[in-house]
C-alpha positions in Angstrom: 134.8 146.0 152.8 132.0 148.2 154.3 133.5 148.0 157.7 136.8 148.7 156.5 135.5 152.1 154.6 134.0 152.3 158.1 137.6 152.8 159.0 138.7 156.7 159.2 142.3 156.1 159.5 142.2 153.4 156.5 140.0 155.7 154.6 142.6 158.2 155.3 145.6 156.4 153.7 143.3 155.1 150.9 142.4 159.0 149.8 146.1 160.3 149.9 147.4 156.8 148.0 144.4 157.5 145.6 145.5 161.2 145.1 149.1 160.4 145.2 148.5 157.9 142.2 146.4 159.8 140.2 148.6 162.8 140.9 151.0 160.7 138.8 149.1 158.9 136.2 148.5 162.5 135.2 151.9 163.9 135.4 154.0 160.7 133.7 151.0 159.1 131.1 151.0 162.2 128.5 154.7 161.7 128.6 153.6 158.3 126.9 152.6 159.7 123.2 151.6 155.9 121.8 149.5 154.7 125.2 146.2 153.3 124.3 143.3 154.6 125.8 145.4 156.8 128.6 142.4 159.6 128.6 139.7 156.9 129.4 142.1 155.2 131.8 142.9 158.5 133.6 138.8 159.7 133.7 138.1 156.2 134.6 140.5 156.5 137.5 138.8 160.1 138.8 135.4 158.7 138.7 136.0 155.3 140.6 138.4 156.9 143.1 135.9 160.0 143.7 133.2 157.5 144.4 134.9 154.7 146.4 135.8 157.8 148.4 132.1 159.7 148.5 130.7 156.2 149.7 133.3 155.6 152.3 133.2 159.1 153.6 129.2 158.5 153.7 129.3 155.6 155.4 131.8 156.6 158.1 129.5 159.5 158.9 126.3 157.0 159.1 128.1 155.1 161.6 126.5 154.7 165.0 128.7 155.6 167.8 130.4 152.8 169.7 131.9 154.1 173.4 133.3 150.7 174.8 132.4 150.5 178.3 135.7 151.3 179.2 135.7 154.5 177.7 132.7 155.9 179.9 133.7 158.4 182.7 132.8 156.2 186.0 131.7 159.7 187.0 129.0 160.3 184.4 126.6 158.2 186.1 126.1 159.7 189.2 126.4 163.5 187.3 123.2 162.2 185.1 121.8 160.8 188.2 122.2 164.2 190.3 120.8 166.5 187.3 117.7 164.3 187.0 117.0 164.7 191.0 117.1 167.9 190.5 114.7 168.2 187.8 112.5 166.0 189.1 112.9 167.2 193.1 112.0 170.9 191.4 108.9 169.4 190.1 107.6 168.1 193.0 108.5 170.9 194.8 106.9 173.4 192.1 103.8 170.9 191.4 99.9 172.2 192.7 99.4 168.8 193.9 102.3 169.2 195.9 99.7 170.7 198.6 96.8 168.6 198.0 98.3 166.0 200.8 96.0 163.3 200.0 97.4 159.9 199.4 95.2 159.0 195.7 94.2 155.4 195.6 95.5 153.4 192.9 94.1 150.0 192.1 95.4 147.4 189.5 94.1 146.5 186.4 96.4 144.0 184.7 93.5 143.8 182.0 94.7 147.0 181.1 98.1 145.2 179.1 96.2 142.3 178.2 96.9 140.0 181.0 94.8 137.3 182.4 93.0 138.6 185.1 93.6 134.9 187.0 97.3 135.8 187.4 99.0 136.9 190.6 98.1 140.6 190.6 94.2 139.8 192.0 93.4 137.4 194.7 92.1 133.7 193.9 89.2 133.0 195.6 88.1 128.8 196.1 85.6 129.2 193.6 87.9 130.8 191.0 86.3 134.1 191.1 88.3 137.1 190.7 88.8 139.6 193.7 88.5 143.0 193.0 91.4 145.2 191.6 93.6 145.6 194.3 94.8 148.7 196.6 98.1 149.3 196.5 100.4 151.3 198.9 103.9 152.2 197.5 104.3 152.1 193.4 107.5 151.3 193.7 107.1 148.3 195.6 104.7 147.2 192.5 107.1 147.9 190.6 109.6 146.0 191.5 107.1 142.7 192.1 108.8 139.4 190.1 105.4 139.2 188.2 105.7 143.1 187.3 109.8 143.2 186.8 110.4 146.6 186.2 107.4 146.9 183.5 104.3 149.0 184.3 101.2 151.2 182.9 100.0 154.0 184.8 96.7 155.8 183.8 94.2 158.0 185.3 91.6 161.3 184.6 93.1 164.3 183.4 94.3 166.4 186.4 94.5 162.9 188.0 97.9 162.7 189.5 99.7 160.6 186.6 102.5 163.0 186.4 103.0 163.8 190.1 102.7 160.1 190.8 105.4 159.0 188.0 107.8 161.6 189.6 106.9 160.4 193.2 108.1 157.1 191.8 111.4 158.4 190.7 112.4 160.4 193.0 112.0 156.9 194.8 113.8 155.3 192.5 116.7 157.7 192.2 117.5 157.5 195.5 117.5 153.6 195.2 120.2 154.2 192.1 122.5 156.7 194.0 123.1 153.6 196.6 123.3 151.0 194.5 125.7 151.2 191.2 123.4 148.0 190.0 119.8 149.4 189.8 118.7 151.5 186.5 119.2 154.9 186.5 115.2 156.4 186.0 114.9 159.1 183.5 112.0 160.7 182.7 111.1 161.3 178.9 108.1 163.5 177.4 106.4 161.2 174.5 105.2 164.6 172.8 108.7 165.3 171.6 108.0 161.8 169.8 107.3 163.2 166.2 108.6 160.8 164.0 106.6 158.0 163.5 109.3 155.8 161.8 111.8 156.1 164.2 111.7 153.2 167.1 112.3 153.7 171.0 115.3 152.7 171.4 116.8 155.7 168.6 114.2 158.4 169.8 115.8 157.7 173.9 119.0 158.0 172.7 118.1 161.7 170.7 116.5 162.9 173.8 119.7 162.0 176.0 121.8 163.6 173.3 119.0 166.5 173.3 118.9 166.9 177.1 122.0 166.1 178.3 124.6 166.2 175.5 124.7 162.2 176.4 127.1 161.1 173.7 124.8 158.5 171.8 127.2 155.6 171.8 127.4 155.7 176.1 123.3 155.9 175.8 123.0 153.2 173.7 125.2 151.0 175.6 123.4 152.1 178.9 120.0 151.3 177.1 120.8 148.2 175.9 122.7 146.5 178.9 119.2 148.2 180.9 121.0 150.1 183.2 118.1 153.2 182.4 114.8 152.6 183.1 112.5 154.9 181.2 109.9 156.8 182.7 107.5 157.9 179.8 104.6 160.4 180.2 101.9 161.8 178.0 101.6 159.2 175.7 98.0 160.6 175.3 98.9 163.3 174.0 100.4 162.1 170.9 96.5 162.3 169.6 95.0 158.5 168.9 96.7 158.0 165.6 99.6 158.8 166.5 99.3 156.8 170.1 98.8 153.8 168.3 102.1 153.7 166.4 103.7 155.1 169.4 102.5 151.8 171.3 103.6 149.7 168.9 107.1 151.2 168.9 107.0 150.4 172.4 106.1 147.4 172.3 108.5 146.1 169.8 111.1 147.8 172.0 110.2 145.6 174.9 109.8 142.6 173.0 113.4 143.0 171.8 114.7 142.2 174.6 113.5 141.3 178.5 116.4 143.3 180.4 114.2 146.4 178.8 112.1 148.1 181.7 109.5 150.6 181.2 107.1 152.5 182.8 104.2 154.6 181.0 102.3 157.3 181.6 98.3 157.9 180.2 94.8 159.4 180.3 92.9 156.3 180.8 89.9 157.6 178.2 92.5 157.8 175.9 94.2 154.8 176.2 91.1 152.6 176.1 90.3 154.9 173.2 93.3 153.5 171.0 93.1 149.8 169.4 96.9 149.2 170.3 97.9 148.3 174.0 100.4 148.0 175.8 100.9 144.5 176.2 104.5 144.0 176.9 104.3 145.8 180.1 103.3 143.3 182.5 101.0 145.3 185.2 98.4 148.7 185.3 97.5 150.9 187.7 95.3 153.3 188.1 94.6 156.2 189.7 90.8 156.8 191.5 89.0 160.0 192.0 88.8 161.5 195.8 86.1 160.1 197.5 83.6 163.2 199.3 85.6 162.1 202.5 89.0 162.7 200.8 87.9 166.1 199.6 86.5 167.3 203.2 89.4 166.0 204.9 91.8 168.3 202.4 89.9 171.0 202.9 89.2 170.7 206.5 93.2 170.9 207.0 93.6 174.0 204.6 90.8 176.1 207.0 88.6 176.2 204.0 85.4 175.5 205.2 83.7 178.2 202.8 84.7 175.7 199.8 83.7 172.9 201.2 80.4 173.9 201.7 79.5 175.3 198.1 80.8 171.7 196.9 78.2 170.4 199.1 75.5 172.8 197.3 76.6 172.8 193.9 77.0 168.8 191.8 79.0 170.3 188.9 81.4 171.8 191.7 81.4 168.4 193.4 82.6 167.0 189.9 85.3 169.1 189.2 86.8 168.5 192.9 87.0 164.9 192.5 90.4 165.4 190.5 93.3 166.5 192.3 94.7 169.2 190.4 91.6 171.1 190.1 90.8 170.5 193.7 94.0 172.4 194.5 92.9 175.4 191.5 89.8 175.6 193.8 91.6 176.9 197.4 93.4 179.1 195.3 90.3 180.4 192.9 87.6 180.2 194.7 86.3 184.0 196.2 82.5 183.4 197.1 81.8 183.1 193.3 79.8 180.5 191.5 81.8 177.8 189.6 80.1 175.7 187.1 82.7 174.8 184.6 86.7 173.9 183.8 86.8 177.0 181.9 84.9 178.9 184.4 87.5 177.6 186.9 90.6 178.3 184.6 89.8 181.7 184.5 89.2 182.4 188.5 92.6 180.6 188.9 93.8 183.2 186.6 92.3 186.2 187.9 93.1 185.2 191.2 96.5 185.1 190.0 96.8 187.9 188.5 95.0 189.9 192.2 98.0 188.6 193.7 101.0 189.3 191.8 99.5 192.5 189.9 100.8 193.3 186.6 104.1 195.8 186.8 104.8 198.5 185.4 108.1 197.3 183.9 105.0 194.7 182.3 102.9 194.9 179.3 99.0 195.2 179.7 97.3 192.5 181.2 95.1 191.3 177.8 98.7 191.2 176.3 100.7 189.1 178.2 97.6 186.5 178.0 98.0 186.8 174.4 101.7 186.0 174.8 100.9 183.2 176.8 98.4 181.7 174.4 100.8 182.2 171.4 103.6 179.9 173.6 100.9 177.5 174.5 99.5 177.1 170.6 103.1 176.1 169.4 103.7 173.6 172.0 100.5 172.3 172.1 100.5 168.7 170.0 104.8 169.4 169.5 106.2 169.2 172.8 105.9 170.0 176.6 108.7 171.5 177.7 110.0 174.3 176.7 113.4 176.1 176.4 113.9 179.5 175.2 117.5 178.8 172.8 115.1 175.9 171.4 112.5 178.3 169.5 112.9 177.6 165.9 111.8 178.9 162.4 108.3 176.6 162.3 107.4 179.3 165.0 106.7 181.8 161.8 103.2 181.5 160.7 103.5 183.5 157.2 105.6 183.3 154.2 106.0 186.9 155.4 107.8 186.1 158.3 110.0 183.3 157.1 111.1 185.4 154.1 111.7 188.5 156.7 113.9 186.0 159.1 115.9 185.2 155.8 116.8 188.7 154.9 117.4 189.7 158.6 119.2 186.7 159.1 121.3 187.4 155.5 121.8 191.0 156.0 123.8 190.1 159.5 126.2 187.5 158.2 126.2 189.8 155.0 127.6 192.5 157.0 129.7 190.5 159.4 131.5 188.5 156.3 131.6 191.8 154.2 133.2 193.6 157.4 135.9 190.8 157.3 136.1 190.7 153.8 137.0 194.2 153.6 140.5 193.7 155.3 141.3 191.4 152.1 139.6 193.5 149.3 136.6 191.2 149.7 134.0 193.5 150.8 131.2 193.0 148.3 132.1 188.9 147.9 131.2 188.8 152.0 127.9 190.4 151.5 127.2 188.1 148.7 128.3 185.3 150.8 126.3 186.4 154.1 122.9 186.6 152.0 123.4 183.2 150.5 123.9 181.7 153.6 121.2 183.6 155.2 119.0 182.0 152.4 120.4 178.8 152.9 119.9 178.6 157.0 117.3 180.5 157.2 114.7 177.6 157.6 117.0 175.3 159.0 117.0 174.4 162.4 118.6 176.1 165.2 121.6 174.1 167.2 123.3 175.6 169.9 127.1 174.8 170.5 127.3 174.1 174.1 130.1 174.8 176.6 133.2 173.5 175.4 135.2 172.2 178.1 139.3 172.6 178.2 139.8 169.3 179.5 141.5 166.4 177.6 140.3 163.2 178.0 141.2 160.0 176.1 137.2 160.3 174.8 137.7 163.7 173.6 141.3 162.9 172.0 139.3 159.8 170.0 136.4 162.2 169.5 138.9 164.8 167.7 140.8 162.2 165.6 137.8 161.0 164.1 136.0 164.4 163.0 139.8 165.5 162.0 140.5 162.5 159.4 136.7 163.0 158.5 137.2 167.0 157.5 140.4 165.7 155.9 139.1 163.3 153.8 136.3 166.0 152.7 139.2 168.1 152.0 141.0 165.4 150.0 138.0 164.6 148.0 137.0 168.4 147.3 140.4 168.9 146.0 140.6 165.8 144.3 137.9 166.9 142.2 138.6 170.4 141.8 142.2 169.9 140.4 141.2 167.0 138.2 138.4 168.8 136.5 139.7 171.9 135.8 143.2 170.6 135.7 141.9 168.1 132.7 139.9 170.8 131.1 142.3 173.4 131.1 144.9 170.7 130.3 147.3 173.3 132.7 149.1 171.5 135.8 149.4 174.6 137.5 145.9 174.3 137.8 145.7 170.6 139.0 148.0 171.7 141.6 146.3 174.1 143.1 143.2 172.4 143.3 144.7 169.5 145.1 146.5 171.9 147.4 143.4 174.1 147.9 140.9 170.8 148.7 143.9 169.8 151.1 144.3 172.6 152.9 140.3 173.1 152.9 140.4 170.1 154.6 142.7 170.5 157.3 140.9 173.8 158.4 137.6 171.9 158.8 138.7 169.0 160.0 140.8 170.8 163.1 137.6 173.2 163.5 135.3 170.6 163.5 137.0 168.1 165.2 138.7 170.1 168.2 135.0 171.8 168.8 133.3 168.6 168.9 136.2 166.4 171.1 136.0 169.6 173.9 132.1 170.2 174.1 130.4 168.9 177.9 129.6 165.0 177.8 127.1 166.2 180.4 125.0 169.8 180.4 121.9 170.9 182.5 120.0 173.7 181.5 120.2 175.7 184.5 119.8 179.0 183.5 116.9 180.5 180.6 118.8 180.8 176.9 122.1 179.3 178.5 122.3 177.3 175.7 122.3 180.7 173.1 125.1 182.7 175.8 127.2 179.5 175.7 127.2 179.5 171.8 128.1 183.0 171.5 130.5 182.6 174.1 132.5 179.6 172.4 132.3 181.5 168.8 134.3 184.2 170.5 136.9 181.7 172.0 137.0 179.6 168.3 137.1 182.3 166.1 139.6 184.7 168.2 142.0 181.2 168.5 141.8 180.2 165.4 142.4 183.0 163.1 145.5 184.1 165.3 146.7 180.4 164.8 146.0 180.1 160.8 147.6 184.0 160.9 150.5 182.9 162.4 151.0 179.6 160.6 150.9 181.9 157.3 154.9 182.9 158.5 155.6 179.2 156.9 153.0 178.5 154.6 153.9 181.0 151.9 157.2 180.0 151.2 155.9 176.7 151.1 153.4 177.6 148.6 155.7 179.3 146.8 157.7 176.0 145.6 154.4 175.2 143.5 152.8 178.4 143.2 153.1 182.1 142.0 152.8 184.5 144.1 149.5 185.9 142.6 147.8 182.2 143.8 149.4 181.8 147.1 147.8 185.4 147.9 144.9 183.9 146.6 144.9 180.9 148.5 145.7 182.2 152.0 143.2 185.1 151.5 140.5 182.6 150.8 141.2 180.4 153.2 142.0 182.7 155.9 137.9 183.7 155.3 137.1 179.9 154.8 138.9 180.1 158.8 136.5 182.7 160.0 133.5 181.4 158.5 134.0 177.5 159.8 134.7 179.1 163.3 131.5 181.2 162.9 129.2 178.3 162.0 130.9 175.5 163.7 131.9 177.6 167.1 128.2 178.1 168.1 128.0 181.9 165.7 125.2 181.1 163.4 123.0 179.5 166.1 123.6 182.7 167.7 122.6 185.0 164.6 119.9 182.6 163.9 118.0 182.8 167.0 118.3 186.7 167.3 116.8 186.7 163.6 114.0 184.4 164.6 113.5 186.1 168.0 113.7 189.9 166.1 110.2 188.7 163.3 108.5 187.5 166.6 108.8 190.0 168.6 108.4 192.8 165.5 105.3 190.0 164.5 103.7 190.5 168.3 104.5 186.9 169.1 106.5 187.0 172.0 108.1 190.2 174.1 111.7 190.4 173.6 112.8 190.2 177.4 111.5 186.2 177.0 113.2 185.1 180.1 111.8 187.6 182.4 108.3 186.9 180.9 108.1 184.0 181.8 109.9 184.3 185.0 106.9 186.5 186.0 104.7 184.0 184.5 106.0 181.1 186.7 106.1 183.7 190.1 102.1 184.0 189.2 101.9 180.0 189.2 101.0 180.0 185.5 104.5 177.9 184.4 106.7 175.8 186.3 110.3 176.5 185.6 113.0 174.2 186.4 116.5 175.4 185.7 116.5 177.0 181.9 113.1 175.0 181.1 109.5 176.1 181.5 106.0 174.1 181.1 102.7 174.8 182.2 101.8 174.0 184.9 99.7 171.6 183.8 98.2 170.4 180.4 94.9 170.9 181.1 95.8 174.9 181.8 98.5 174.5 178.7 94.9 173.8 176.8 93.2 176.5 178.4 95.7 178.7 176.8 96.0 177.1 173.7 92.2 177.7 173.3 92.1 181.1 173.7 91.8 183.8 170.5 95.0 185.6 169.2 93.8 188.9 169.4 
């Protein structure tokens, strides 16, 4: 029974029989003066039907999606493939340690997962001692060990190299993919954007393919499943120790689940050690060492910079700090000749230095004032996420009730006027304005979603996609009209009424469901983000497209809808009727066609820049931020260049 509820096209038949029958229980019982018990019957009815309908309709939209194999596009692997090389090539390309050419040793430590330091990955000596951990030369070649299968820890210091060394690894392993249809596709994933402690691996991958990529979840799952993806987590250490430990359990109950799964991790070995969980369904560790005092001279010998390599040799806490890559690299760049004792006293030469040479514009704001942007960004990703994508800003970025209130009148008073505008044409100028400030009370916390490019191609995906969300807003329809006529039809005990409720909820119906369905079969099975706010100029974009095309359409389908109406109707209701649902037309292509996300994000964007939070030109911000080597930007998407410097930030006062 559940699965057949399950069924959209069965569900379909069942809610028009349902209405159908009911339709004439109502009509032919009172006809019937000396029936027993025909009210009850007939109430009965409503309530069973209404709720066999609510729970089939509910459980059709819990459904998981499931893309048979044969449904993928044989051309989607090697698009995901080619937008994940360039992510990750733009990286390496944009990464400090990019420079620093020193290969960083890396020793195992299968101890690490909890395995037996007597197996394979150490030498056996005749008296059963233990070698030391092993030097390794290539990752991947670790990686792909029988005794490590495709399973692997990697930790080290912060500023270490983890994250430059996992993206090493899969650029490696990207090119192996490209070649061979056989090997797992390597993705990278960000465990910050893990917020949900209750939700396991396998559901949060798929969210950030969706997220990402637009990866249709039922392709993602399949992929994940079969183990044609092999994840490449970082930053589990910055989930905070509470919040590592379920993390690792998720993980590992992931793994255990099934041993086609792969996985390789990223995190600060302190950390790690730290936590009571480990990661012991990975079957190998490695980690990376600090730069011996030959490393550090060799490096610096190459660059020509003598100068800092002799103030290392006078000054220990110098020394310290150089032994880790990244701020080895800060150094060339910060140091001018004066003292360094301290991470924060380096930090802020890095800055300064930065700052000497790519001076502040005049098209700019003060100096004090972009670093007070900057820390504003870096305080609401710090803990939340590491990335960061301008059309992804959302209404937890408001610090006071102030501002959240201000973002729901602002965001009211736009839909308020575009809806009244509308409404105007049909006498409906004050019900619009009404209409825009509920709305705007009612989205005005929820969270932004940008529609993203809808494609005008037609593929037998898509044609399934739209069939699905069509009988889905149909049945909606059926139901809300279905309960609309029979309540106020019964109460009222007028016919006229009953009818135009079920003809109202059906033709409700159809409007959504085409809107809703036809926007969600045409959207991208595949986007980058290779522009800033693309995913904002693509929303407003579409809501042009969707609401120009479909009010011309419901317009011109009015020609033979009113005399149609007219065979059940008076006049005075079908005027009623197409007027109401010509506004229910713009308002479902507003919302559903990418318009709300659209009014939504100027709303939030208008309180923070009016609050001081962020400047209003955002992209070119941080354009000039990532020219001065503060933020990496790859395509659409910005980070710090490092966490360590995202901390830094994060640290500083909001003046």
């Amino acid at each position: 029974m559940n699965k057949l509820l399950k069924n959209p096209l069965l569900l379909f038949i069942f809610g028009a029989t349902a209405t159908s029958l009911i339709g004439y229980l109502i009509n032919q019982l009172p006809s019937i003066p000396d029936f027993p018990y025909k009210n009850s019957l007939i109430i009965g009815a409503v309530i069973l039907v209404t709720l066999l309908i609510a729970w089939g309709t509910y459980q059709q939209s819990q459904q998981q999606p499931t893309d048979a194999p044969e449904q993928i596009d044989p051309t989607l692997r090697l698009r995901l493939l080619a937008a994940e090389e360039t992510k990750v090539k733009k990286r390496l390309n944009d990464s400090l340690l990019l420079s620093l050419m020193i290969e960083l040793d890396q020793q195992e430590q299968p101890e690490k997962v909890g395995r037996n330091p007597l197996q394979p990955l150490y030498t056996i000596s005749t008296n059963q001692n233990t070698s030391p951990p092993q030097q390794i030369n290539r990752l991947m070649e670790v990686l792909q060990r029988p005794d490590i299968s495709g399973r692997l820890l990697i930790l080290g210091q912060p500023g270490g190299g983890k994250t430059t060394t996992l993206l090493k690894l899969a650029d490696e392993l990207l090119a192996t993919a490209k070649q061979n249809d056989q090997t797992p596709m390597p993705l990278i994933f960000e465990l910050s954007a893990w917020r949900d402690d209750s939700l396991n691996i396998l559901d949060w991958l798929i969210i950030q393919l969706k997220e990402e990529y637009s990866l249709a979840p039922g392709i993602s799952r399949f992929w994940l499943e079969r183990g044609d993806i092999l994840p490449l987590l970082d930053g589990l250490d910055e989930l905070g120790l509470e919040r590592q430990k379920k993390c690792i359990q998720a993980i590992n109950q992931y793994l255990s689940a099934d041993a086609k799964r792969d996985l390789v991790v990223c995190c600060r070995e302190e950390e790690y050690l730290a936590g009571e969980e480990h990661l012991t369904q990975l079957h190998g560790a490695v980690c990376l060492q600090q730069l011996s005092d030959k490393q550090i001279q060799d490096y610096l010998n190459d660059l020509r910079r003598l100068d800092v390599w002799q103030e290392i040799q006078r000054n220990a806490e110098f020394l310290e700090l150089a032994r880790t890559p990244l701020l080895l690299s800060m150094m060339v760049v910060a140091y001018q000749g004066k003292p360094i004792q301290t991470k924060q006293d380096l930090f802020d030469a890095y800055i300064e230095r930065r700052f000497n040479l790519l001076p502040v514009g005049k098209e700019e704001a003060p100096r004090k004032k972009i670093l007070h942007l900057l820390a504003f960004l870096a305080k609401r990703l710090r803990g939340t996420q590491t990335e960061f994508l301008i059309e992804n800003m959302q209404p937890s970025w408001l610090q006071t009730r102030q501002q959240r209130w201000l973002h729901k009148f602002i965001l009211g008073l736009i839909l308020g006027l575009i809806l009244g505008l509308f409404g105007g044409l049909f006498g409906m100028l004050l019900v619009g304005l009404i209409l825009g400030l509920i709305l705007g009370l009612t989205f005005g916390g929820s969270s932004i979603e940008p529609v993203e490019e809808i494609q005008l191609s037609v593929t037998q995906i898509k044609i399934s996609v739209f069939i699905e969300k069509f009988t889905y807003g149909l049945i909606s329809g059926l139901i809300f009209g279905l309960i609309f006529g029979l309540i106020f039809g019964l109460i009222s005990g007028l016919l006229g009424v009953l009818i135009f409720g079920l003809i109202s909820g059906l033709l409700v119906g159809l409007i959504f469901g085409l809107i809703s369905g036809l926007i969600s079969g045409l959207q991208s099975d595949l986007k980058t983000k290779f522009a800033p706010n693309q995913g904002i100029w693509a929303s407003f974009k579409n809501t042009l497209f969707v609401t120009f095309i479909f009010n011309i359409l419901f317009f011109s389908s009015q020609i033979w809808l009113k005399p149609f109406l007219l065979n059940f109707l008076k006049l005075s209701e079908v005027s009623v009727i197409l007027n109401s649902l010509q506004a229910l037309t713009f308002v479902l292509a507003l919302i559903y066609g990418g318009g709300l996300a659209c009014i939504q994000h100027v709303s939030l964007r208008l309180v923070l820049w009016l609050s001081g939070c962020i400047p209003w030109n955002y992209a070119q911000f941080l354009n000039r931020a990532a020219q001065r080597r503060l933020i990496q930007q790859v395509g659409g998407r910005y980070r710090f260049i490092h966490r360590l410097l995202l901390d830094h930030f994060a640290n500083l006062p909001l003046s």
